[in-house]
C-alpha positions as CSV (number, residue, x, y, z in Angstrom):
1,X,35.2,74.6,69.4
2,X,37.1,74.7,66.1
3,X,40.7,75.4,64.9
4,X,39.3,79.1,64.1
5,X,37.2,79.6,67.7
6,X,39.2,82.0,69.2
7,X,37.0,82.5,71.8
8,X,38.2,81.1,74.7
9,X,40.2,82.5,77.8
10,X,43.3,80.1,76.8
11,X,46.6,82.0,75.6
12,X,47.6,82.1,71.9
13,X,51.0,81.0,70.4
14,X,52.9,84.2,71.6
15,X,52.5,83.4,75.1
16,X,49.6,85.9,76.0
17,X,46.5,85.3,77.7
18,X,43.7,86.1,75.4
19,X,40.5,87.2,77.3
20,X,36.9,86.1,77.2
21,X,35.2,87.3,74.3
22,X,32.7,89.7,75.6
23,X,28.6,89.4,75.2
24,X,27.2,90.4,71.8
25,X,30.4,89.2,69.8
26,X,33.2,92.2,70.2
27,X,36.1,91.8,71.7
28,X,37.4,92.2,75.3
29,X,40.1,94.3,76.2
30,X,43.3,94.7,74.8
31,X,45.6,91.6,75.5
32,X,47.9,91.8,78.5
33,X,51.3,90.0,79.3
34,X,51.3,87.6,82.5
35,X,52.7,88.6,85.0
36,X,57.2,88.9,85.0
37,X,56.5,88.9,81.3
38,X,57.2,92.8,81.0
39,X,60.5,94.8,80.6
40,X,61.1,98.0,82.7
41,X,61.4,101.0,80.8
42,X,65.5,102.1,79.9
43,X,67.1,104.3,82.0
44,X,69.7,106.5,82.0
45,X,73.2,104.8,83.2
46,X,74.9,106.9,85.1
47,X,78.3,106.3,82.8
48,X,76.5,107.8,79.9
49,X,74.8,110.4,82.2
50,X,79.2,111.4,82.5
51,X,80.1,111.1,78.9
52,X,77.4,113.1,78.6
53,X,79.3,115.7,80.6
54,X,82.5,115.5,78.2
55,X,84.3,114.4,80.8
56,X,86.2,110.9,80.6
57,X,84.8,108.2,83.1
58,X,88.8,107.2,83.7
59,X,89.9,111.4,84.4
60,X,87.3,111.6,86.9
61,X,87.8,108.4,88.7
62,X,91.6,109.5,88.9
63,X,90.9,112.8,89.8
64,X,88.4,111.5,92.7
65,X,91.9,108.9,93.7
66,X,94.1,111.5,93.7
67,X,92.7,114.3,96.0
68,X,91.2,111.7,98.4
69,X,95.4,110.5,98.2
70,X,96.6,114.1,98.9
71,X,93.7,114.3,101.8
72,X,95.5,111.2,103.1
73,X,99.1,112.4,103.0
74,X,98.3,116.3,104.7
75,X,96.9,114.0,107.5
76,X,99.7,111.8,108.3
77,X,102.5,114.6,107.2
78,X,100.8,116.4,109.9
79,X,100.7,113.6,112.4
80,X,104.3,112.5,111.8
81,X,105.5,116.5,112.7
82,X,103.4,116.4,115.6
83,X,105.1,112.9,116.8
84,X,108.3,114.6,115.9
85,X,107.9,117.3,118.0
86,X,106.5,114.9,120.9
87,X,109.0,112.4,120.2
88,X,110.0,111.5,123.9
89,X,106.5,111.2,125.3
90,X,105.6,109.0,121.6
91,X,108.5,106.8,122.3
92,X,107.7,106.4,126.0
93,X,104.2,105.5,124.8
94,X,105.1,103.3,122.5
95,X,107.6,101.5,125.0
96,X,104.8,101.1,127.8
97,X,102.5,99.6,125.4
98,X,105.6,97.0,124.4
99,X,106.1,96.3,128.0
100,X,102.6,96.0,128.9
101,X,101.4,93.2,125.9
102,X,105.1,91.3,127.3
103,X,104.1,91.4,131.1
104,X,99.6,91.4,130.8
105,X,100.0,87.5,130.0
106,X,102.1,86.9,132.8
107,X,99.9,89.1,135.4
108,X,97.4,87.7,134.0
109,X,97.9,84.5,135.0
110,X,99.5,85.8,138.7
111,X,96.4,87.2,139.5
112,X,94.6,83.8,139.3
113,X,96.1,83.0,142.5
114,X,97.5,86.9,144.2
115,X,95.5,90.2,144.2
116,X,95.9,92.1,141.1
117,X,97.7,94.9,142.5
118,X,100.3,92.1,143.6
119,X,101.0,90.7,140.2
120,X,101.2,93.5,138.6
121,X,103.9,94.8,141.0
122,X,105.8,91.1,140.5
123,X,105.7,91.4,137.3
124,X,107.3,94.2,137.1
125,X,110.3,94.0,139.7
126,X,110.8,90.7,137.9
127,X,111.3,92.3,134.7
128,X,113.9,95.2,136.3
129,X,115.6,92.3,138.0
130,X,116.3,90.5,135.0
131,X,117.2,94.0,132.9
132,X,119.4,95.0,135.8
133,X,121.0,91.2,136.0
134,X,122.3,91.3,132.2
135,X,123.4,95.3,132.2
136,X,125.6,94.0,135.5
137,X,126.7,90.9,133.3
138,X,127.6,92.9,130.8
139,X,129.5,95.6,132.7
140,X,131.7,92.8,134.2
141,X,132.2,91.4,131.1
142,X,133.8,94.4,129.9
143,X,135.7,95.1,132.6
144,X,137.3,92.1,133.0
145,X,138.3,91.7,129.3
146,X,139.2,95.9,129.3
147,X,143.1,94.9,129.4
148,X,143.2,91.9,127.1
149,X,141.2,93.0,124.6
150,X,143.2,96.3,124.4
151,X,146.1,94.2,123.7
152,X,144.4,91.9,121.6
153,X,143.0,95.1,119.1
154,X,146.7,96.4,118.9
155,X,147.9,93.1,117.9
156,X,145.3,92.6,115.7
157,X,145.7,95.8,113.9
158,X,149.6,94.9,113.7
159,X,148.1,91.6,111.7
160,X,145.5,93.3,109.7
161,X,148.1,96.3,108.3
162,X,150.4,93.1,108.1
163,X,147.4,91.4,105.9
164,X,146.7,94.2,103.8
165,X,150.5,94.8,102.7
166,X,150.2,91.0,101.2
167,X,148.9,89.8,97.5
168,X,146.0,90.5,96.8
169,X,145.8,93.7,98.2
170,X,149.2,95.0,98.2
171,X,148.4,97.8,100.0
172,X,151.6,100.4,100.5
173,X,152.9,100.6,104.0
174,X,152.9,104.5,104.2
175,X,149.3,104.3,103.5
176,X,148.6,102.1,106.5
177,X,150.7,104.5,108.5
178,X,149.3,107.8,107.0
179,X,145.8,106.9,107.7
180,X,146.5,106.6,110.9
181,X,148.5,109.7,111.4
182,X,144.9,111.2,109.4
183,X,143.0,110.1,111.9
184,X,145.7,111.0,114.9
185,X,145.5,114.4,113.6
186,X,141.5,114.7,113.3
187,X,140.9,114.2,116.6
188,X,143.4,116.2,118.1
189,X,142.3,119.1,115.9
190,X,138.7,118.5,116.6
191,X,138.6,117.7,120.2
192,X,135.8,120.6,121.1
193,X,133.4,118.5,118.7
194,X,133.9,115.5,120.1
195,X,133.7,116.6,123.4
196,X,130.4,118.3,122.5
197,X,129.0,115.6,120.9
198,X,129.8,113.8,124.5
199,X,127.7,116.1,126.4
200,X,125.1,115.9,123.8
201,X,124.9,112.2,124.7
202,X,125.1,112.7,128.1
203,X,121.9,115.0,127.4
204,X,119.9,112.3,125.3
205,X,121.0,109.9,128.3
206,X,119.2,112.2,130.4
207,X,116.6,112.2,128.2
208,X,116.1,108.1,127.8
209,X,116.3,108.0,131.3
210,X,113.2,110.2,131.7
211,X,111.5,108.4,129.1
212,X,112.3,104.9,130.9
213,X,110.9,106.7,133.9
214,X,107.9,107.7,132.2
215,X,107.1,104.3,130.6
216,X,107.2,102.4,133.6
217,X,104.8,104.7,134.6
218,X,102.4,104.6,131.9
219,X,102.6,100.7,131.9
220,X,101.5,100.3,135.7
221,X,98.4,101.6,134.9
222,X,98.0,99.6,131.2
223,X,99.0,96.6,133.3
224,X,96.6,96.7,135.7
225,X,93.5,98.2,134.4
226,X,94.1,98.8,130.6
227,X,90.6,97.0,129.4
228,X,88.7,99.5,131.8
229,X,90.9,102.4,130.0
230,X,89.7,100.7,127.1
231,X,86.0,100.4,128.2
232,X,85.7,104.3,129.7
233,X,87.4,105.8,126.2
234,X,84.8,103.5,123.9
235,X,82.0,105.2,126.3
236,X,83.2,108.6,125.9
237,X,82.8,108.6,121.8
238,X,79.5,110.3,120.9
239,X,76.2,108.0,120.4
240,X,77.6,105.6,122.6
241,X,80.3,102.7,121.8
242,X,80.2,101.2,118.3
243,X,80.7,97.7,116.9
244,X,83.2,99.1,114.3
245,X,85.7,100.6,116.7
246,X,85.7,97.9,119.0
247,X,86.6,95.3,116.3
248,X,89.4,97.6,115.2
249,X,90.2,97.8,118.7
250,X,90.5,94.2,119.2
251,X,92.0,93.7,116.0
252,X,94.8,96.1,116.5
253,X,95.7,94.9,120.1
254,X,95.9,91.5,118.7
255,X,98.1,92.4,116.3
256,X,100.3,94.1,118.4
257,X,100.7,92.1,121.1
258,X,101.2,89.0,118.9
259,X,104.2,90.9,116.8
260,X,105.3,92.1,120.0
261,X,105.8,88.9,121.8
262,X,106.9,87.1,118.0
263,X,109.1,89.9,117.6
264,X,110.7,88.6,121.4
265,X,111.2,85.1,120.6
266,X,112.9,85.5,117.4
267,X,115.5,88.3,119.1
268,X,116.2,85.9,121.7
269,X,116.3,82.9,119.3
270,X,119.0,84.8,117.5
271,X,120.8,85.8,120.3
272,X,121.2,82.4,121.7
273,X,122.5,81.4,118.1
274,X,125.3,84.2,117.2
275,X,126.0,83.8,121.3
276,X,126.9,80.2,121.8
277,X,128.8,80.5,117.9
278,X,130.8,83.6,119.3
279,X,132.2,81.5,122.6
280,X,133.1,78.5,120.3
281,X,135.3,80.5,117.8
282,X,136.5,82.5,121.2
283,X,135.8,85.9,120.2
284,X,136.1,88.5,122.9
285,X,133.2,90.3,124.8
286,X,130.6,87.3,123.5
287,X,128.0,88.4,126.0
288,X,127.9,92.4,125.2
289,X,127.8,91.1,121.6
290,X,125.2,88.6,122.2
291,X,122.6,91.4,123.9
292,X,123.7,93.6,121.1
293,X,122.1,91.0,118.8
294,X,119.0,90.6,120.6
295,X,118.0,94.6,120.7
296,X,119.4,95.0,117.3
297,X,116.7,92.3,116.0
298,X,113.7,94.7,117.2
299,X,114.9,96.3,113.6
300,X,113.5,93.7,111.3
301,X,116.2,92.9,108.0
302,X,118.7,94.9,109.3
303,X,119.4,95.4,112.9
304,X,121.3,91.7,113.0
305,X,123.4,92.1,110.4
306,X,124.6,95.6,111.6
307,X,125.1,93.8,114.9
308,X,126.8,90.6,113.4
309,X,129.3,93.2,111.3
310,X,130.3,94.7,114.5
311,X,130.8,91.0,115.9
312,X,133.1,90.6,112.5
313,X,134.8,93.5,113.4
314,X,135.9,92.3,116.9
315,X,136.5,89.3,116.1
316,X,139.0,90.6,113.0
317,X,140.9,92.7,115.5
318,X,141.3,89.9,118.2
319,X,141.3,86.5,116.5
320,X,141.9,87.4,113.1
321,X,140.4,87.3,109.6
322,X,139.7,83.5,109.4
323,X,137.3,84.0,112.5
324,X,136.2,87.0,111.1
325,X,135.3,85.3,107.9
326,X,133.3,82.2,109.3
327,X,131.3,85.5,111.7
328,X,130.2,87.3,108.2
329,X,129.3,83.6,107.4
330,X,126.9,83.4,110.2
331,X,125.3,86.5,109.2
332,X,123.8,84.6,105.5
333,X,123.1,81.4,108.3
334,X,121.0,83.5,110.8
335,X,119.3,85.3,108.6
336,X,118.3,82.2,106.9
337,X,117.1,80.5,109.6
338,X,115.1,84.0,110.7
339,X,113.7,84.4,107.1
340,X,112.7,80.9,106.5
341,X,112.1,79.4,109.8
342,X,111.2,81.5,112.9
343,X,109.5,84.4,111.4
344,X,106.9,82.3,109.8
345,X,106.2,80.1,112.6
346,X,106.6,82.5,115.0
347,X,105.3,86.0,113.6
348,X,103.3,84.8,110.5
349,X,100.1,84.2,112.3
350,X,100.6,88.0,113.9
351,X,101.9,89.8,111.0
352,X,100.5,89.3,107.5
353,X,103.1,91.7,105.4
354,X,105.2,90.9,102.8
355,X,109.2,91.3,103.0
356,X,109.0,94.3,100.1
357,X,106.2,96.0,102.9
358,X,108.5,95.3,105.7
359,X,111.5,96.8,104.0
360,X,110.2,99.9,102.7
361,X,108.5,100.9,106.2
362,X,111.6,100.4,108.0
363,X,113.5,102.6,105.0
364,X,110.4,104.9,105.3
365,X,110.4,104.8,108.8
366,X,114.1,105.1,109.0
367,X,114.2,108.5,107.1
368,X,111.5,110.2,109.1
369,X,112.2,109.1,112.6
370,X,116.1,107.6,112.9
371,X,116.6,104.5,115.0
372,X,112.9,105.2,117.1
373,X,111.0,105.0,113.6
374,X,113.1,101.9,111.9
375,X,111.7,100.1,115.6
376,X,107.9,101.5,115.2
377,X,107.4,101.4,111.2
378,X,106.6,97.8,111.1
379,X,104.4,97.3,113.7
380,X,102.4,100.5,113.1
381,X,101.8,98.8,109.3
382,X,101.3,95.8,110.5
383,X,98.5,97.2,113.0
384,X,97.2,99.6,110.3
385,X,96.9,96.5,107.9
386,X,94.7,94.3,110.6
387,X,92.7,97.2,111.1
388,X,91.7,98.2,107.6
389,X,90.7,93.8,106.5
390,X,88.6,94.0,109.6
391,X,86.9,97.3,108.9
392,X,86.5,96.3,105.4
393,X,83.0,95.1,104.1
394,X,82.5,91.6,103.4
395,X,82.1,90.7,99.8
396,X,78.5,90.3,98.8
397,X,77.0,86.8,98.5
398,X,76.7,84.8,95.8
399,X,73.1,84.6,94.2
400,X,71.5,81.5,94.9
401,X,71.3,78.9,92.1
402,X,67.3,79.2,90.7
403,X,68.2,76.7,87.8
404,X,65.6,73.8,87.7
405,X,67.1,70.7,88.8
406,X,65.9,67.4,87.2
């Protein structure tokens, strides 16, 4: 065949496969692409389908963000004033489920050797043994020192009004004097409020003593058979347990348990610290102080330096300011060695929030609940957080590479 034969099947210079010609000289059918060689037909896109609409892509993907946000906030405004109105019986939860991840480990590893109903039941009277041991401590503590240390805070007034009257402050003697006779006279003319506000605290004593009683309770039973509670809720859900829930499940009790027990190290970690520095500088009632530093910690960022002021302020009155300056010092050093030392090694691995996180939900939680929801804030975002990166899809694979190679 010539240059001009265009007979044969081969394909021409644009790539398409020409066909036989057909008997009797005329031509075969049309010519037709091989195969992956045609384009689909354009479609639509669905962002042109809404510009169509006159409607701004943007407006409509904040509008969608903002009711699903409003959706979001009627649901927790309306489970934060049902908590509120259950707050004993939320608190009393929330304290058996504290207890219980403290104690499972150690019945855990009881009932390796004793029935379970025995560990569980060791575990417990060891715990009430030990509580009950440093409330007695403490209550001898402060009866023994009642006496001196009354003596000690009137002589160490005397020396702070004496210290105030001096350069730099310079403060004028009948002002000392008058603020006291102000206060003298407030509480003499208020005594029915302060006595009411007595009872009312003999009435919220009441009230944590039921809700002790009621955790105790609720942790026997989380104690000893908490995975089977576990297993019989999953198998009450609808269609039968799912995958989904019991990651979340894992994940959240992972999370708690780990901040609960990090949370317990670094309170007693700080506790030995501002303890042993309070008997060296001599500063009275050291081991009410010291336990006042370890529950105060269960409020992350603030609860020890509320704790260590009130250490300064004892130790103002009864050994005077220089002691008083060197405790406000120890506040910056425990908090340094908290921020930069045991809460990563300790708590890192459990919770995964940044300090701004931390401080806004104990502000946040602060506001809406008091003391209870400074205490439950953190963990409750730090268990919300683990939650949502498990429950959240993995990111999609990256295409293989189809480049030729060689």
């Amino acid at each position: 065949m010539g240059e001009g034969d265009d007979s044969g099947p081969g394909p021409d210079r644009t790539g398409l496969r020409r066909p036989r010609a057909a008997p009797g000289g005329r031509r075969g059918p049309r010519l037709t692409a091989p195969p992956g060689r045609l384009r689909p037909t354009r479609q639509a896109r669905p962002t042109e389908a809404r510009r169509s609409a006159g409607v701004p892509v943007l407006l409509q993907s904040a509008a969608g963000y903002a009711w699903r946000l409003l959706v979001v906030a009627a649901a927790a405004y309306v489970v934060f004033v049902v908590v509120g109105k259950l707050q004993l019986l939320a608190t009393a939860l929330f304290a058996a489920l504290l207890l219980t991840s403290v104690l499972r480990p150690v019945t855990d590893r009881l009932a390796r050797r004793l029935p379970r109903k025995l560990a569980v039941l060791l575990a417990l009277l060891g715990s009430l043994i030990l509580v009950a041991g440093l409330l007695s401590l403490v209550g001898d503590a402060v009866a023994m020192e009642s006496k001196t240390l009354g003596r000690e805070f009137s002589s160490g007034l005397t020396r702070v009004e004496h210290w105030l009257e001096q350069p730099p402050f310079n403060v004028d003697p009948s002002t000392v004097s008058g603020l006291q006779k102000t206060v003298g006279n407030y509480l003499s003319q208020h005594r029915s409020t302060v006595v009411s506000t007595a009872v009312n605290g003999a009435g919220r004593a009441v009230e944590l003593a039921t809700g002790a009683a009621l955790a105790l309770f609720c942790s026997i039973f989380f104690i000893h058979s908490g995975d089977r509670m576990w297993q019989w809720f999953r198998a009450q859900i609808p269609g039968g347990p799912h995958p989904r829930l019991e990651r979340a499940g894992g994940a959240a009790w992972q999370t708690f348990s780990g901040y609960t027990r990090g949370i317990v190290i670094v309170a007693a970690s700080n506790a030995a610290m501002v303890g042993i520095a309070l008997y060296l500088l001599r500063v009275p009632l050291a081991l009410p102080l010291t336990l006042l530093e370890f529950f105060a910690t269960f409020v992350p960022l603030v609860g020890s330096p509320v704790a260590m002021a009130v250490a300064a302020v004892v130790a103002l009155a009864a050994r005077g300011p220089v002691t008083a300056v060197i405790v406000l010092v120890l506040i910056v050093v425990v908090g340094q060695i908290e921020g930069h030392v045991l809460q990563p090694l300790v708590m890192g691995w459990a919770v995964r929030l940044h300090p701004v996180v931390v401080a806004l939900s104990v502000l946040g939680g602060g506001i809406l609940a008091g003391v209870v929801g400074a205490v439950v804030a953190v963990p409750l975002v730090s268990v919300a957080w683990s939650v949502v990166r498990v429950l959240r899809p993995a990111a999609d694979p990256a295409p293989p590479d189809t480049r030729p190679t060689g």
